[in-house]
Every structure is written in C-alpha cells, then in structure tokens.
N, C-alpha and C positions, 0 to 999 in steps of 0.2 A: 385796737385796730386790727392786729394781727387776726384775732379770735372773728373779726365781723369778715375779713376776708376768706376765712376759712368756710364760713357760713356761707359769702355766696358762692365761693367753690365749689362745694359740695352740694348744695342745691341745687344750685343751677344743672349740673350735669346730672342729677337724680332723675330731676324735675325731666327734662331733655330722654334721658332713658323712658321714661313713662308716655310721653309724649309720643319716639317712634316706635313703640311698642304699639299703642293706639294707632298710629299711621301704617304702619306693616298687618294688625288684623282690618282697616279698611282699604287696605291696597287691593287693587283690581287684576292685577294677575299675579303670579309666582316669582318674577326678577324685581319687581318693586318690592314684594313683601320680602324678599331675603335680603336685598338693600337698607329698607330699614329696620331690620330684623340685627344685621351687620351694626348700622350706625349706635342702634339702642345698645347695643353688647360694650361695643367701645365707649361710648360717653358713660357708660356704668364704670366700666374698669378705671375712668379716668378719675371718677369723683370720688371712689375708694377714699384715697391716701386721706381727704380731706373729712370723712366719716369721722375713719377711725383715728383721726388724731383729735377731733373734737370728744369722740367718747371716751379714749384714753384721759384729755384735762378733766374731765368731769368723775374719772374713776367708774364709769360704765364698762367695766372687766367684760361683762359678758358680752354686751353690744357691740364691744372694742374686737373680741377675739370675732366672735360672731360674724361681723362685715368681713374681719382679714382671713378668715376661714371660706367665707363664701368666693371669692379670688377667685378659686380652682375653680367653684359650678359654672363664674361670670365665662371665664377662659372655655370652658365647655361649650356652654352655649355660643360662645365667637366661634367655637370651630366648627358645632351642627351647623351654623347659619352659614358659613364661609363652606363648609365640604360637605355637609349633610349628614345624615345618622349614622353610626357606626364605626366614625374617625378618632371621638375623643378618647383622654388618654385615663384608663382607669384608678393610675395613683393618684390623681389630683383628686376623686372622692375621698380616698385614704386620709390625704393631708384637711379638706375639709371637717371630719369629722375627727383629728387628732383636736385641732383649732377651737372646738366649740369643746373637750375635753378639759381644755388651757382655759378656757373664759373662767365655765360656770366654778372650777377648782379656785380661780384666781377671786371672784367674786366672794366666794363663799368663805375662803382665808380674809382676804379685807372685810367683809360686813360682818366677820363671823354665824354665816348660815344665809338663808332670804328674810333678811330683818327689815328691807326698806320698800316702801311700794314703786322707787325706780328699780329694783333689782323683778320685781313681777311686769314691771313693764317691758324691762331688756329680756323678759323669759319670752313675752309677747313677739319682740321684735324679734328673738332670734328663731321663734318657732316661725314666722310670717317669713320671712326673710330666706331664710335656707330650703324650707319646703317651699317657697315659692320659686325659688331661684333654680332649684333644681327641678323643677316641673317644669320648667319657662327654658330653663335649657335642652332638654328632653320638647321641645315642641309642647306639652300639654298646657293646654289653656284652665285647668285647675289652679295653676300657677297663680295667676289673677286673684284668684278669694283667694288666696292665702296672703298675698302682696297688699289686701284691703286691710285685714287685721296686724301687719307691720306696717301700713302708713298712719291708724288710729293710733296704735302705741306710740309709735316713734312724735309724733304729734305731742301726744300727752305729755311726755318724757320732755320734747325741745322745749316744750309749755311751764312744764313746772324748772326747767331748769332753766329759764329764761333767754333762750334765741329763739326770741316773736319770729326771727325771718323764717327759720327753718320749720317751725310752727305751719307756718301759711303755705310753705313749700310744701310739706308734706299733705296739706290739707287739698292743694289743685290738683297734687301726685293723685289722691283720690279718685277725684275726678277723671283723671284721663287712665286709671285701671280698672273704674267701674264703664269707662268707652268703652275701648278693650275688650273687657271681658263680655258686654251684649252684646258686641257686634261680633265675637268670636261666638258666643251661644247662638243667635237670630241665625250663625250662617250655618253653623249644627244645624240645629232644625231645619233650616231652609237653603239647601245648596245652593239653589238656583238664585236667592239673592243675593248679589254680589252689589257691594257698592263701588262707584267710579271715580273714587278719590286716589 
C-alpha cells in the first residue's frame, strides 16, 4: 500500500510539472507564462522525495542520486521563474553534479560495473533528466528533447520493474513535453503566433 501511494505521489506531481510546463509555452502573455512556469517548478520539487524513494527500494543508485542531485537545477529554475536570469545560486550546480558522482560510484559498487539493462536505462534517465532540467531552468526549450528520452527510459525502467501506474504516468508525461516543445518550436519560427490559452 505504502509503495502504490508513493506511486501516485510522485506521479501525479511529475505528471502536473509537465502539464504547466505545456500551459506556461501556450500562455499568451509573459505574467501567465512565469506563473506557470512557477507552478511547474514547485510541483516538481514536491514529487521529488517520492522518486527517489521509489528508486532507492528498487536499488536504482543512479536514478536515486540522479533525481536528488537534480534538487538544486529544480531550485534554479524556481528562482529564474520567480526573479529572472542571473539570480540563482552557483553552488547548487556544484552539489548537483557531486550527486550524480555518489549515484553512478554507488551503482557501480552494488552491480559491480553496468551489468544490468535497468543500470542503462538509469544512465538514460539521468542523462534526460539533468540536461533536461538544467536547460529548462536556464529558460532553454532544448530542455524538452531531452525530458522525451527520460520520460521513454523511465517508462521502460517503471515497466520492467512493475509500477504499471508510473508506467502510464510517464507515458501522458510524453505527451504534454512533446506539446511543449512544438508549441515552444512553432513560436521560434513564428513570433507572431501566439496562442490564447
């Protein structure tokens, strides 16, 4: 029971991240798109804890460090959205990148090396996930195709290790980062179209 609440914890507020991420690139002016630009940042940080305690029971060391490592970019991005560029704080990259140092060492002591094809799939999620995260905080909508190849891993990964919910959570997640990211491309190419959502 515990384990099924954890799942939709964590989904649901993933799911919700992805969601006003999509709603802040069809936002129609600039105070709605940093509102939920804001909201997206917060329900991420919130569904954290409930990740990486799922990755931790399943011994997903990298996954596990990976999500608690991303913390600081989440934190990042809460402050470009809330103060704009050139606020946040530069040792929170530090400590990210100590964090994914601790996974793949921890990973690599437990499996003795990448012997298993979850230990390539948490290579997936952590490369999707961190350069996605940190793009997406930096404002760069590259961010996006990166967040598509951690929402397939992490899918594969809930799949073979059996949380069908998190499975389908990550698969709608899809859906609303491939919104996102054409309606952040379409307005590249096309200033003038704006949508009035």
């Amino acid at each position: 029971m515990a384990i099924f609440a954890l799942q939709i914890w964590g989904g649901m507020f993933y799911l919700l991240n992805k969601v006003f991420f999509s709603r802040s690139e069809r936002s129609s002016n600039e105070f709605k798109k940093k509102n939920w630009r804001i909201r997206a940042w917060i329900v991420y940080l919130l569904g954290l804890p409930a990740w990486v305690t799922i990755f931790v029971l399943e011994r997903n060391w990298i996954a596990a460090a990976i999500e608690a490592g991303g913390a600081p970019a989440m934190i990042i991005g809460l402050s470009i959205a809330i103060r704009g560029q050139g606020h946040e704080l530069r040792w929170l990259d530090t400590l990210a990148k100590i964090m994914i140092g601790i996974g793949l060492t921890l990973s690599l002591y437990d499996f003795g090396g990448i012997t298993t094809l979850n230990q390539v799939l948490e290579l997936g999620i952590a490369v999707g996930f961190l350069v996605g995260t940190y793009m997406l905080a930096k404002e760069k909508a590259q961010g996006y195709f990166w967040f598509m190849g951690m929402n397939i891993s992490t899918a594969v990964l809930m799949g073979i290790q059996n949380y069908p919910f998190l499975m389908v959570q990550q698969l709608i997640s899809l859906g609303f980062v491939l919104d996102a990211y054409f309606v952040q491309r379409a307005r590249a190419i096309s200033p003038l179209s704006q949508s009035t959502l």
